[in-house]
N, C-alpha and C positions, 0 to 999 in steps of 0.2 A: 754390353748394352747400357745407355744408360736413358735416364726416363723424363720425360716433360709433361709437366701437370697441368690442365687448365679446370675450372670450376675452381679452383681450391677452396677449401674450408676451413675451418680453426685447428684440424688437425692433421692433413696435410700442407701446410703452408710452414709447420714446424721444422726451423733446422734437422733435427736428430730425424723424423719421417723420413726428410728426401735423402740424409746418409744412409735410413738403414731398407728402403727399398732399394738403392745403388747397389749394396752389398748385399743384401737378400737374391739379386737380379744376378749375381754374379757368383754365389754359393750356392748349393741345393741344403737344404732341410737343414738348416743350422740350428745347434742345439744353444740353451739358455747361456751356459756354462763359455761357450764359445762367442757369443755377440757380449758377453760381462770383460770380456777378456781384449775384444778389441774396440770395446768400444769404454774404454774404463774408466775415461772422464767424463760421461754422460752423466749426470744427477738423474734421481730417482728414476731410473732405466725401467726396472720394473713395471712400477705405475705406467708409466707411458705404453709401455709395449703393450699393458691390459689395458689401456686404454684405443690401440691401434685395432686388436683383435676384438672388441666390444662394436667397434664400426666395423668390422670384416673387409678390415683394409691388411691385415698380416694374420695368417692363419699357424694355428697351432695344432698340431698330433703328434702322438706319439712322444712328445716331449721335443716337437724339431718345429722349426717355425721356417716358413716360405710367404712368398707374395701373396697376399686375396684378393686378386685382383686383375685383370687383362690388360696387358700393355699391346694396342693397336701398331701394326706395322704395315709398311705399304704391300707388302701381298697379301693384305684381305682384300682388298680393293681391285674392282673392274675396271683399270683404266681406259680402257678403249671406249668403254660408253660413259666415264665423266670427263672425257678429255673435252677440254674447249666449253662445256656445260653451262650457261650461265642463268640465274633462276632469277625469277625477278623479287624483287626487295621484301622479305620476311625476316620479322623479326623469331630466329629459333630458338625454342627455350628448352635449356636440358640442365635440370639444376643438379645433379653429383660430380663428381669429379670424374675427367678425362682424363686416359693415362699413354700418351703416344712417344713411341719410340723417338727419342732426341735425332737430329740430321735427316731424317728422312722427308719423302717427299710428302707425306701428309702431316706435318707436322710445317714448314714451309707453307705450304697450301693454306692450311688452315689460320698462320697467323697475317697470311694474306688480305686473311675471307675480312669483310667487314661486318660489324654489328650494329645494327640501327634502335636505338633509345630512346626513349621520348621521357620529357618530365610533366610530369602532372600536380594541382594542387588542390588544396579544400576551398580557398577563396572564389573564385572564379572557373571557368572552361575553360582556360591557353591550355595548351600544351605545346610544351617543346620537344621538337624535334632536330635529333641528332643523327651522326654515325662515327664510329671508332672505329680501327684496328682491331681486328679479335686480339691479339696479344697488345692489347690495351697497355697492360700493367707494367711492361719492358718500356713499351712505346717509341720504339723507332723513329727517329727525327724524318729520317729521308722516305717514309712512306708517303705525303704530299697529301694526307688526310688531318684537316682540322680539328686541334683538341676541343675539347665538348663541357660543358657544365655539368652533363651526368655523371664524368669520370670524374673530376674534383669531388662531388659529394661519394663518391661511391671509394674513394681512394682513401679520403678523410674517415668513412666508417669504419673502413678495413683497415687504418696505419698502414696503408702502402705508402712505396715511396713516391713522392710529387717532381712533377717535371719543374723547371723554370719557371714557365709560366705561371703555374698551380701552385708553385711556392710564392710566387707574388701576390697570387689570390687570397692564399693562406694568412699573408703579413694583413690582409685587409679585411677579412670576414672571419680568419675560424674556422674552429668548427661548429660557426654556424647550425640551428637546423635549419637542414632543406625548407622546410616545409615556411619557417618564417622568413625565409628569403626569399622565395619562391612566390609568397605573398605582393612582398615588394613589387620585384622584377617583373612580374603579371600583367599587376597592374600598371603599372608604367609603359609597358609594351602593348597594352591594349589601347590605349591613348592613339596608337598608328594606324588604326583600322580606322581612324575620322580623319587624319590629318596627318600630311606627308612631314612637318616640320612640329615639335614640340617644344614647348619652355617648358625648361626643371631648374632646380637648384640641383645640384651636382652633390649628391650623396653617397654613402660605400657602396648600392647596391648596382645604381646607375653607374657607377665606376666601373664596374664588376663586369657589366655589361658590356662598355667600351672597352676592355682587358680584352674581352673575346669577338670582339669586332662584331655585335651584335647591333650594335650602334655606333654612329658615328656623331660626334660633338661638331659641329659645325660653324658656331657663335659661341660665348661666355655661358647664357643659356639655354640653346638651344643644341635640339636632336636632331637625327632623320635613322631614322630606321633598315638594317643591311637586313633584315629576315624578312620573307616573305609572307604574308598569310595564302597559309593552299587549303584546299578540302580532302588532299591529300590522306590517304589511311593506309598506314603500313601492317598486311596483320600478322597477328600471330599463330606461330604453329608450335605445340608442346610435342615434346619426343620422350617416348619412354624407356628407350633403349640408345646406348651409344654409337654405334655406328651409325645407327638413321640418322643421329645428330649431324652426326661429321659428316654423310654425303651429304646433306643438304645444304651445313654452312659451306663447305667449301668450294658452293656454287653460289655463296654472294658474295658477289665483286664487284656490284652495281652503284657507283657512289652518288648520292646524294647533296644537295645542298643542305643546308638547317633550315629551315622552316618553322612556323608560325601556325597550328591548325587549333581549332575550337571543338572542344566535345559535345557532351552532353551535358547540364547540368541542371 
């Protein structure tokens, strides 16, 4: 068996983790003496391992350590009643880590499912609205779903790896904070809600924008606007357990344009 992580955190996302779940998945109750032995180029193996078992992500007894953890496989699941299911657009929030058997069909399924984003700032009420790939972070070319502004800043917190695109954004902003870009772009974008055509000078943020086909450059100075404003409200639903999670996202398939909505402020 071996194992596919989604949520990850600062300590499963660590090379030595996802070898020594693989090999834990595949030994029963391996002793200390024995993971030092095959695994003998690891640095400070120790620390780390008390630091896996401190999150009750690798458990120890008796002096033998195994998995802490549940790896999801497709016979938990009622296929007959999620076949064809489709839910309409929530954003599902389950913040630990997922741990789903690699090839299987919830595991497919799931990096099917779409996630819908919004960005929010202090200046103003925009918010932007997105949707991603749940397996965002791999990010499949040939899924036919548009990369998003939320996965740049969220890829740039976490040093993930950046697609193409997102490394040209990189050469232009940084790592940015969100929150002063967001400023920018905002306001700039708000200017649409009066007027179908805008004059700007043409700076990195309004670049930024045109990168992601938010806008379109039409003249030397002039905009028009590709996002729509809607009253549109995507909501959200928290899950406290994982499976609820996963039957639910892997019934959103529903995709979205990006959008343009106004909160409260």
């Amino acid at each position: 068996m071996t194992i596919k992580i989604y949520n990850e955190n600062r300590l499963t996302s660590q090379p030595f983790f996802k070898d020594l779940i693989e090999y834990l998945a595949q030994h029963d109750e391996v002793m200390l003496r024995q993971i030092h032995k095959d695994f003998a180029d690891v640095k400070n193996i120790d620390r780390q391992i008390d630091s896996f078992i401190a999150a009750g992500l690798i458990l120890r007894s008796d002096k033998r350590y195994s998995l802490g953890f549940h790896v999801f496989n497709d016979s938990e699941f009622d296929w007959e009643t999620l076949k064809d299911k489709i839910a309409e657009p929530q954003k599902n929030i389950y913040e630990s880590p997922i741990f789903i058997e690699k090839e299987s069909r919830i595991e497919r399924l799931l990096s099917q499912s779409i996630l819908y984003q919004s960005l929010t700032n202090q200046t103003n009420q925009v918010i932007l609205n997105f949707m991603t790939s749940f397996s965002y972070k791999e990010y499949p070319q040939n899924t036919g779903i548009p990369q998003s502004l939320a996965n740049y800043f969220d890829k740039v917190a976490k040093n993930l790896p950046l697609t193409p695109l997102e490394t040209e954004v990189y050469q232009m902003i940084g790592d940015v904070d969100p929150e002063y870009a967001l400023k920018y772009m905002t306001t700039f974008l708000l200017k649409f809600m009066r007027k179908e055509v805008v004059k700007s000078k043409s700076d990195i943020f309004v670049n930024v924008l045109e990168k992601y086909k938010y806008i379109e450059k039409i003249s030397e100075k002039e905009y028009k606007c590709l996002l729509k404003f809607s009253e549109q409200v995507i909501p959200e639903q928290k899950y406290a357990d994982a499976k609820s999670f996963i039957i639910a996202q892997i019934q959103q398939t529903t995709a979205i344009e990006p959008f343009i909505s106004l909160g409260d402020k």
